[in-house]
LOMAR-254758 format. One record per atom (N, C-alpha, C, O, CB): residue in three letters; x, y, z. Coordinates in pm, whole numbers, plus 32768, in hexadecimal, padded with zeros to 4 digits. Each point is the difference from the previous one (the first is absolute). Glycine has a CB too. Layout:
alaXYZ...
This chain:
unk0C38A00A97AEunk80297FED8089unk80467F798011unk805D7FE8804Cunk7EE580A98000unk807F7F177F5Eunk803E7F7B8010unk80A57FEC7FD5unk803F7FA0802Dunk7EC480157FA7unk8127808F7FEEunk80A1803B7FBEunk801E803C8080unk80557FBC803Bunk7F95808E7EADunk7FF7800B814Eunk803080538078unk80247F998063unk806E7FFA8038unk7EFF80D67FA3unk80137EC7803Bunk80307F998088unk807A7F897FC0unk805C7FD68045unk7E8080358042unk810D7FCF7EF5unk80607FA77FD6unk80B98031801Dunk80607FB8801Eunk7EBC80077F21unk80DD80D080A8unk8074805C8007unk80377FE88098unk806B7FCC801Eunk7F3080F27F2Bunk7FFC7F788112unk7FFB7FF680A1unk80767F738021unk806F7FFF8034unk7E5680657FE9unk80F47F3E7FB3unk7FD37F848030unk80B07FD97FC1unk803A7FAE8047unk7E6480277FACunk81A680577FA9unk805E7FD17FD7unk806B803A8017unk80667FBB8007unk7F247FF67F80unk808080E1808Cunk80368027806Cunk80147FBD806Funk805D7FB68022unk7F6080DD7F8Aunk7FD57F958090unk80147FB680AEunk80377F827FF7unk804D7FDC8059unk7EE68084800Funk80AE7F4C7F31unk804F7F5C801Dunk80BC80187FD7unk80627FE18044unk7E877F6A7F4Cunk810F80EB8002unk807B80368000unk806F801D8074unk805F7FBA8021unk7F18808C7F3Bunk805F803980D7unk803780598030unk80187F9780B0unk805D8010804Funk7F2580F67EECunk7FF77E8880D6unk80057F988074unk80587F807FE3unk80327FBB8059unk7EE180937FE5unk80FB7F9A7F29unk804D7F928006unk809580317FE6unk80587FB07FE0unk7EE07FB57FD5unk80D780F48056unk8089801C7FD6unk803780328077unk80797FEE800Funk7F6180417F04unk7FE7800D8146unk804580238073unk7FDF7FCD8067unk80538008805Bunk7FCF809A7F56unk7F637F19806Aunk7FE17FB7808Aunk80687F928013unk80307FCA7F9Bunk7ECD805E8057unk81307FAD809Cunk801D7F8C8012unk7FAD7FC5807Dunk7F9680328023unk814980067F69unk7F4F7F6E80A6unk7FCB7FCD8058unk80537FD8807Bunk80347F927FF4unk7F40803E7F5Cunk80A3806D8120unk8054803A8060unk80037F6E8033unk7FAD7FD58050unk801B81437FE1unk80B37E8D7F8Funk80097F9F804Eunk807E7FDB8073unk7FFF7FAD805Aunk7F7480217EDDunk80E0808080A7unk80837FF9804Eunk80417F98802Cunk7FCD7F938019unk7FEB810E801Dunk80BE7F7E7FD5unk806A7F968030unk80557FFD805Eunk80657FBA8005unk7F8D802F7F52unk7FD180958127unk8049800E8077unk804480767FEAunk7FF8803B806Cunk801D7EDF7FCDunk802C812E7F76unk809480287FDCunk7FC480737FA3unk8049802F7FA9unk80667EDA8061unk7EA481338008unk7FCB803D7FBAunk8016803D7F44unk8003806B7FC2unk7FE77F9C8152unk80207F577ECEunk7FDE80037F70unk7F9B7FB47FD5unk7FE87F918031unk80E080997FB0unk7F0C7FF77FE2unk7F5D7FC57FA1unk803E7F917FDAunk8061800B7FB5unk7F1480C47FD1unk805D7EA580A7unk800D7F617FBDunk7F9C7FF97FA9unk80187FA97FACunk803C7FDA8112unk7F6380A27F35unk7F8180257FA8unk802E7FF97F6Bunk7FCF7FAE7FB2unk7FC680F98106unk80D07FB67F23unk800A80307FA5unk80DC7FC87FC2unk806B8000803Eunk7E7580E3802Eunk80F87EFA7F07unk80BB7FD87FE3unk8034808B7FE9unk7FCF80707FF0unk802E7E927F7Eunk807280CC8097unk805180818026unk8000800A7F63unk7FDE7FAF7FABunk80C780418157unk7FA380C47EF0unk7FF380147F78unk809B7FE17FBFunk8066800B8044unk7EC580B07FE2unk80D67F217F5Dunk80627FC67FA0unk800D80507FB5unk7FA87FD97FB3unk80367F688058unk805181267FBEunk800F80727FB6unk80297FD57F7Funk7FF8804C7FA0unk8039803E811Bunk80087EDB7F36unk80227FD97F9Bunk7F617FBD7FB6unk7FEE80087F87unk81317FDB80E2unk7E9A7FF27FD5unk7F737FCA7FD2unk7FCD80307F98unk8004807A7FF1unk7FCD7F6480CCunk7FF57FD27EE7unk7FCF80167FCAunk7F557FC07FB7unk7FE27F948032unk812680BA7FF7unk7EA97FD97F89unk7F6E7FA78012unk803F7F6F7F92unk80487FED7F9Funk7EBC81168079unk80BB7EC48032unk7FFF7F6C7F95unk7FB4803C7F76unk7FAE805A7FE9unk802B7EC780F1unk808080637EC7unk7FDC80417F77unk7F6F7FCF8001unk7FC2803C7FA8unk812F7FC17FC7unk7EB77FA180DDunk7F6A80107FDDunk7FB38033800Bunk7F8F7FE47FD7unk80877FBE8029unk801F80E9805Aunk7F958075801Aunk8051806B800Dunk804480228061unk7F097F678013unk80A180BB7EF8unk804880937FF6unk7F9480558027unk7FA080307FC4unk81097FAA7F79unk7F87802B814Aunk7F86808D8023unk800980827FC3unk7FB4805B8020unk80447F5780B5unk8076805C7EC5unk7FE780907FDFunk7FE07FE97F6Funk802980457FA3unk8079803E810Bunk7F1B7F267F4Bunk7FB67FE57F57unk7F707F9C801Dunk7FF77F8A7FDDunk812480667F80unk7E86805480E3unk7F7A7FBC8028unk7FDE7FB87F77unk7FE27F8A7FEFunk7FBE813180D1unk806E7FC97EC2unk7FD77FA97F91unk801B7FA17FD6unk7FB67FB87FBDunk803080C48021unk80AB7F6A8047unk80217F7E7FBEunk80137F858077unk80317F917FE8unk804F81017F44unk7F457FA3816Eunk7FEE7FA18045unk7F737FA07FBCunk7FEF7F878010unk8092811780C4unk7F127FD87ECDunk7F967FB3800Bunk7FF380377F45unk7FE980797FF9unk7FA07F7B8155unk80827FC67E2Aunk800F805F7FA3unk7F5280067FD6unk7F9E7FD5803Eunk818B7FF67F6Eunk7EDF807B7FD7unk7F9180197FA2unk7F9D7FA78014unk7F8E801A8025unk80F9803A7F40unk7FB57F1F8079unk7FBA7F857FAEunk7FBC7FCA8080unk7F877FE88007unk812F7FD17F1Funk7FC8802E8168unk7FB77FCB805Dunk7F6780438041unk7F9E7FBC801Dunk815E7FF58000unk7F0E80C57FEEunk7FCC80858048unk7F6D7FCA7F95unk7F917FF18033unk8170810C8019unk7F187EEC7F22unk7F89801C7F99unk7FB47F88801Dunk7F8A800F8022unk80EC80787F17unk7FBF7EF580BDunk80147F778044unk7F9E7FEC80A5unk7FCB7FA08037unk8154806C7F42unk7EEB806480A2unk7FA87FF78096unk7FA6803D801Aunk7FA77FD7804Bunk80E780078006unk7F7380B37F68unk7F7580507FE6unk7F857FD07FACunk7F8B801F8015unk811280897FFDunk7F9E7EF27F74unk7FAC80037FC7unk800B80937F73unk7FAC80117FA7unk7FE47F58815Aunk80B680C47F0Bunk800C80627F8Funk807E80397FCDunk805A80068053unk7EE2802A8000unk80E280007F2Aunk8080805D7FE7unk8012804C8073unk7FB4804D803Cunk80307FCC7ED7unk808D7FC28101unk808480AB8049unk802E804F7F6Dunk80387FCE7F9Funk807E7F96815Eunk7F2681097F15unk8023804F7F8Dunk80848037800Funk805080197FA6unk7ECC801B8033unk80F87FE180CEunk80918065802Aunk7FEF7FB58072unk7FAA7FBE803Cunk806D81537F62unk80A27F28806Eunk80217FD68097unk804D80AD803Aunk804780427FB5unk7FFC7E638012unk7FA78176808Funk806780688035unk80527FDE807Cunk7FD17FC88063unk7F9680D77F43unk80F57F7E8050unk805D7FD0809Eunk8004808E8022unk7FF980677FBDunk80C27EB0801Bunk7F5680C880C2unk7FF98099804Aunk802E7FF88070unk80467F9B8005unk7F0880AF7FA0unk80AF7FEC80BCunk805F7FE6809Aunk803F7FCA7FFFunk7FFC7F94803Bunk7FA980778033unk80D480297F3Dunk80687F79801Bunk80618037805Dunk802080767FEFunk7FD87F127F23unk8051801F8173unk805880048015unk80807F88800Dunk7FD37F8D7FFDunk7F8C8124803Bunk810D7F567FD2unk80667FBE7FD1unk80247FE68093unk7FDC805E8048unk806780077EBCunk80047F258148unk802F800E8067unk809D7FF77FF9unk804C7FDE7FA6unk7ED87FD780AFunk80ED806F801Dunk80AB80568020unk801A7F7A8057unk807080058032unk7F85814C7FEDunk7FC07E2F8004unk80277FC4803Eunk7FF2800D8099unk80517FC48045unk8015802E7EF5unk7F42805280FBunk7FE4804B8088unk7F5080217FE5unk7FAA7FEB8056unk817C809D7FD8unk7EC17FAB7F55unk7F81801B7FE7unk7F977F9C7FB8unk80327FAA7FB7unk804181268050unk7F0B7F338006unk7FB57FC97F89unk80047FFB7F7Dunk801C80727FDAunk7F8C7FB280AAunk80487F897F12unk800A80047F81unk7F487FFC7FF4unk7FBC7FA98038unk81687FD67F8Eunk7E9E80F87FE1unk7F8C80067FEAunk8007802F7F6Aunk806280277FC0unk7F507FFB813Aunk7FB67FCE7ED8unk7FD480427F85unk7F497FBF8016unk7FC67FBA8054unk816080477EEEunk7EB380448041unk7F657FDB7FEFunk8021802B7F7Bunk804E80557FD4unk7F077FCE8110unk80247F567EC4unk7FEE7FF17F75unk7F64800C8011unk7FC77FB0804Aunk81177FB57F5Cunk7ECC810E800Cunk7F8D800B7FCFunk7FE27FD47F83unk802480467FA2unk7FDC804F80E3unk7FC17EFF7F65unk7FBA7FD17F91unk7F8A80317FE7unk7FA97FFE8057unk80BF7F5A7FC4unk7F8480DB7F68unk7F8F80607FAFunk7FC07FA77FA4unk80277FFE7F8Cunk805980DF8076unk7F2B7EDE8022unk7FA77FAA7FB5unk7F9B80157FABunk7FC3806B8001unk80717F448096unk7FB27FFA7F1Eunk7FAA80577F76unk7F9880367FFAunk7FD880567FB1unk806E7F377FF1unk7F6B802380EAunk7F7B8073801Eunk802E80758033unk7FA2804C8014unk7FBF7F128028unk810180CC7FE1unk8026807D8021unk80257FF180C7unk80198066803Funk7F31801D7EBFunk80B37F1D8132unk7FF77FE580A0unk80C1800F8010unk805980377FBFunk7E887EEF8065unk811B80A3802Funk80807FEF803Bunk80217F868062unk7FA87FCB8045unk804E81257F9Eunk80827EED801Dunk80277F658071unk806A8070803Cunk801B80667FC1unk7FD77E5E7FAAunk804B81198121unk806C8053801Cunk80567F7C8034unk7FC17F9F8029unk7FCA816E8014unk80F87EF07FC1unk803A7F93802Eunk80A780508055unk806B802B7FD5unk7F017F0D7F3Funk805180B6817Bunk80C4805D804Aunk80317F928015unk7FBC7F9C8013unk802C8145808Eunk80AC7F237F5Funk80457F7C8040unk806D80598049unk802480757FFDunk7FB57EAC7F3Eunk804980728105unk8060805E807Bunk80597FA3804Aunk7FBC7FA08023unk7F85810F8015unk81787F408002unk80357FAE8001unk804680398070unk8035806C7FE5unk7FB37F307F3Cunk8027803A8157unk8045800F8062unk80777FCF8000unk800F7F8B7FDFunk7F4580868076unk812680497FD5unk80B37FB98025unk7FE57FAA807Dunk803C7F9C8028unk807581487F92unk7EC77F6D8089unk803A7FBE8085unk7FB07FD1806Aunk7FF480188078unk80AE806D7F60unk7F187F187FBCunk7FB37F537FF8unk7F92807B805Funk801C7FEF8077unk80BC7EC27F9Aunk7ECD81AC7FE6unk7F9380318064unk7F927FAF7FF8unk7FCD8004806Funk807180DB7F84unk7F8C7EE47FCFunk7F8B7FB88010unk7FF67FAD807Cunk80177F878008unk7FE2807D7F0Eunk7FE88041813Aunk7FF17FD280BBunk7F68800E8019unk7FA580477FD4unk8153802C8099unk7F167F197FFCunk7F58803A804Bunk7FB8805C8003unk7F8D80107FD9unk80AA7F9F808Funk804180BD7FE8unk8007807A8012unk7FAE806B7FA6unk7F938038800Bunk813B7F6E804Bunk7F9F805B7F48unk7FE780507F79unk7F857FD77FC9unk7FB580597FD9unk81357FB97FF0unk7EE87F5D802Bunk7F8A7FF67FC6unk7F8A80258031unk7F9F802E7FC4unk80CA7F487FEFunk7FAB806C80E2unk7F88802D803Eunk7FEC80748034unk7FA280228048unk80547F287FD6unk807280FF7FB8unk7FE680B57FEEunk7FE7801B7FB0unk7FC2806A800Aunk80A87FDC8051unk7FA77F837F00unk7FCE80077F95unk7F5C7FD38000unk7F9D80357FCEunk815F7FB07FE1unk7F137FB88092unk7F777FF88010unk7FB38040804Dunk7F887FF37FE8unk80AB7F6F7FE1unk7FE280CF8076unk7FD78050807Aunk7FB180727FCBunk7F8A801D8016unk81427FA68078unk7FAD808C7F0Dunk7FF980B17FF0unk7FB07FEB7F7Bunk7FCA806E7FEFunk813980138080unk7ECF7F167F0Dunk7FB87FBE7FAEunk7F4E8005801Bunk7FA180327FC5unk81507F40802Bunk7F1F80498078unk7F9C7FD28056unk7FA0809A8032unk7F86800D7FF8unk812F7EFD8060unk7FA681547FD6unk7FE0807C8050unk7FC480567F89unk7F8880197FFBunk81417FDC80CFunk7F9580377ED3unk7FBF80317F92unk7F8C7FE17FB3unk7FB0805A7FE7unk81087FC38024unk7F337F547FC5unk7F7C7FD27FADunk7F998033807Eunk7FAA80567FEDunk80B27EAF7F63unk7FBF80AE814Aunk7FBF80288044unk7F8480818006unk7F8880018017unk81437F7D801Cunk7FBC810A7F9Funk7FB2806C800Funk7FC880397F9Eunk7FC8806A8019unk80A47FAE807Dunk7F907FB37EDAunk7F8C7FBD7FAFunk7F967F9B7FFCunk7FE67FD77F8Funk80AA806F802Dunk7F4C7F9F8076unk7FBA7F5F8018unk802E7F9F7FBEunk7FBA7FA87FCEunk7F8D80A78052unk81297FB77FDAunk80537F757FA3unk80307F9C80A9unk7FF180198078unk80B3809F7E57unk7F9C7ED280E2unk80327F878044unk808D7FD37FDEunk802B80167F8Funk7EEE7FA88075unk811A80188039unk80477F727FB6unk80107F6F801Eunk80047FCD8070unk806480D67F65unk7F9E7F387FE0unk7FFE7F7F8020unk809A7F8A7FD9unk80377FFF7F92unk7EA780528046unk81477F648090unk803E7F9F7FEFunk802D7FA57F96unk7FEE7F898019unk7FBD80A98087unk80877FE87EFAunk80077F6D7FA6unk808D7FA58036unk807980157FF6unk7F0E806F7F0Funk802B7F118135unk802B7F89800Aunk80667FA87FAFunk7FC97FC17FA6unk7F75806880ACunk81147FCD7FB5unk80597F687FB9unk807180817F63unk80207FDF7F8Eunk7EA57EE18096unk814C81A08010unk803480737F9Cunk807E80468033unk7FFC806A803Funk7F147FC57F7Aunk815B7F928029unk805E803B8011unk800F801B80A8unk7FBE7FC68056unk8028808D7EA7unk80577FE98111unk8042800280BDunk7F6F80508035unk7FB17FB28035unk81AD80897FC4unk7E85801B8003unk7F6880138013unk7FC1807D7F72unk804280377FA7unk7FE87F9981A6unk7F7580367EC7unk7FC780247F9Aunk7F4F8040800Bunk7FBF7F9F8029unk810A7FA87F7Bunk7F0280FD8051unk7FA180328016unk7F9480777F7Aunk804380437FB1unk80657F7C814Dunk7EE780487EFCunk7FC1800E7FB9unk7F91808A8011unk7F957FE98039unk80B87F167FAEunk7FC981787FEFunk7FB4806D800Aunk7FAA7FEE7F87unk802B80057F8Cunk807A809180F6unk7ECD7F507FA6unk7F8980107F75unk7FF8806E7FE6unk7FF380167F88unk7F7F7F54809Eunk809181108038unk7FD980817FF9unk804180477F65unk7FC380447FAEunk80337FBE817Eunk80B37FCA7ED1unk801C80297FB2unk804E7FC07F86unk804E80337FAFunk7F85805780FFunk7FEF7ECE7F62unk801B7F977F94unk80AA7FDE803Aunk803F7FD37FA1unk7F0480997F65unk80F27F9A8147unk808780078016unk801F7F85805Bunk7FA67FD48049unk806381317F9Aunk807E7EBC801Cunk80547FA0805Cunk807180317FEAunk803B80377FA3unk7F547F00805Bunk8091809580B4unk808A8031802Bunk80397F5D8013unk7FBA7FB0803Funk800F81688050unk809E7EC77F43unk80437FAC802Eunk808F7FF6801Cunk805580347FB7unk7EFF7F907FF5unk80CF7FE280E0unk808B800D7FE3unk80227F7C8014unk7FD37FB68058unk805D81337FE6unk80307EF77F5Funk80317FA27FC0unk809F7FDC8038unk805B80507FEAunk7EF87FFC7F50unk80C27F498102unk806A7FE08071unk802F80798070unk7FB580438048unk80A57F177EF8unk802D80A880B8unk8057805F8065unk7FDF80997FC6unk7FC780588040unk81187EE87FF4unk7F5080CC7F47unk8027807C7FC8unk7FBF80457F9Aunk8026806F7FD9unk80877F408066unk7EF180157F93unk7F9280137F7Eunk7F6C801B8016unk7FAB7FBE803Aunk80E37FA57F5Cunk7F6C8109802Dunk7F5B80448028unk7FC380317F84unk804E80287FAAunk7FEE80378142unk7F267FA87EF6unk7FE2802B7F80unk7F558015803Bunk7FB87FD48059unk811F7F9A7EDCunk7F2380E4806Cunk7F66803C8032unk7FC080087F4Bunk803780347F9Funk801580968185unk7F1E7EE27EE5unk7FE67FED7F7Bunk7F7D804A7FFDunk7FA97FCB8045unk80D77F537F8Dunk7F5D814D7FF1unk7FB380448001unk7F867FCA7F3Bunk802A80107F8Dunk80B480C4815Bunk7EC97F087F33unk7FA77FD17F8Aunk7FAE80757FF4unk7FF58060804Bunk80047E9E7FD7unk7FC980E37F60unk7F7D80437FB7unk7F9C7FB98080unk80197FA88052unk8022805F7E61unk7F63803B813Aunk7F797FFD8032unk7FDA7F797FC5unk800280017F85unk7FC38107808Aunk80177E7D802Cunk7FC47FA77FAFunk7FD17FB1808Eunk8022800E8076unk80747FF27E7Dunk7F037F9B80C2unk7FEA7F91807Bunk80607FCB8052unk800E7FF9807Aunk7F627FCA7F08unk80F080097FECunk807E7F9B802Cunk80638036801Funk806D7FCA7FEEunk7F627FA57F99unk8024811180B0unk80AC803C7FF4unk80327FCA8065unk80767FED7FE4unk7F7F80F07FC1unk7FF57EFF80C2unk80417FCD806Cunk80447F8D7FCCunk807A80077FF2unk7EEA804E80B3unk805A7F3C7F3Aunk801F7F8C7F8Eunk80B5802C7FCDunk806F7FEA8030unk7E4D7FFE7F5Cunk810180737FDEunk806B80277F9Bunk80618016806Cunk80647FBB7FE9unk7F1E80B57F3Funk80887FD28140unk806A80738055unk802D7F5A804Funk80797FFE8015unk7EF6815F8026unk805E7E437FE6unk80547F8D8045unk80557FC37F87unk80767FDC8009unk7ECD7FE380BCunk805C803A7EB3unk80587FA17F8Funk808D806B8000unk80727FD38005unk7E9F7FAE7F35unk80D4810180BFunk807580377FF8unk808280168030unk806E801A7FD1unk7EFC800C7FFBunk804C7FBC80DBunk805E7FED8081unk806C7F897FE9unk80787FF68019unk7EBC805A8089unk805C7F4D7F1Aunk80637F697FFEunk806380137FA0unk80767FE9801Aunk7ED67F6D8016unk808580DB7F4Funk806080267FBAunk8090804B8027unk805E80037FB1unk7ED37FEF7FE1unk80D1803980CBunk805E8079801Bunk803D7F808092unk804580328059unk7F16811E7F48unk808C7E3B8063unk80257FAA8067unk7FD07FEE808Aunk80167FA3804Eunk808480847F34unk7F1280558090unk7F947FB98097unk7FC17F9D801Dunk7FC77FF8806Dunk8011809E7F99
């Protein structure tokens, strides 16, 4: 069940940070909230969102668990057209047999707003909810950033346009490992 809510939970932030904005207007009913889109844009070369693995590789991932990564798989990838998100997720298969999940995700068009976060946080919040899960706040992490125990996971988003959700093994410290990882990736 705990896979089922992690799924939920990454979805819903997804599907909230990519399309929420935050209805701020400028008289002339356009969203000031949000930059306009650049079709020419493209992600900065320090975060290829459509290669999670090599946002975060083998050695670092092994480096923070505490154990071999045996495999990496990339998966959801999408490419942006310059209008859309650039996403992917890298699963690391570690030698006890567990798993790390690492999504990264890159906005054309700077969304990391109030707005968006605190609908992300919002619809996050609602789900663990209807498990007896929580989340909680982490402080001083990237543009904001927050912490589900329920399912070892952080969401952070990292300036205007950069978002990543770090999903750990079951451990004491995963919250820990999942911030060292955040910083790594520049939060």
């Amino acid at each position: 069940m705990t896979r089922s809510i992690a799924l939920t939970a990454l979805a819903t932030s997804l599907l909230l940070a990519a399309c929420s904005r935050e209805p701020a207007g400028d008289g002339n009913g356009q969203d000031a909230s949000v930059t306009a889109v650049d079709a020419n844009k493209t992600p900065p070369r320090d975060w290829n969102a459509v290669d999670a693995c090599g946002g975060v590789d083998k050695a670092a991932m092994a480096a923070v668990v505490g154990q071999q990564v045996t495999e990496t798989r990339l998966g959801n990838v999408h490419e942006s057209d310059g209008t859309t998100s650039a996403t992917s997720e890298c699963t690391y298969v570690l030698a006890d047999g567990g798993t790390a999940i690492l999504m990264l995700r890159w906005s054309p068009i700077a969304d990391n707003n109030e707005g968006s976060i605190n609908a992300a946080r919002s619809a996050l919040e609602q789900t663990l909810k209807g498990f007896g899960g929580k989340l909680e706040t982490v402080d001083s992490l990237g543009k904001a950033a927050f912490w589900a125990g329920m399912t070892k996971s952080l969401n952070v988003f990292i300036a205007e346009d950069k978002f990543a959700i770090i999903t750990m093994p079951p451990s004491a410290n995963a919250k820990d490992q999942a911030v060292a990882l955040a910083r790594k990736l520049g939060a």
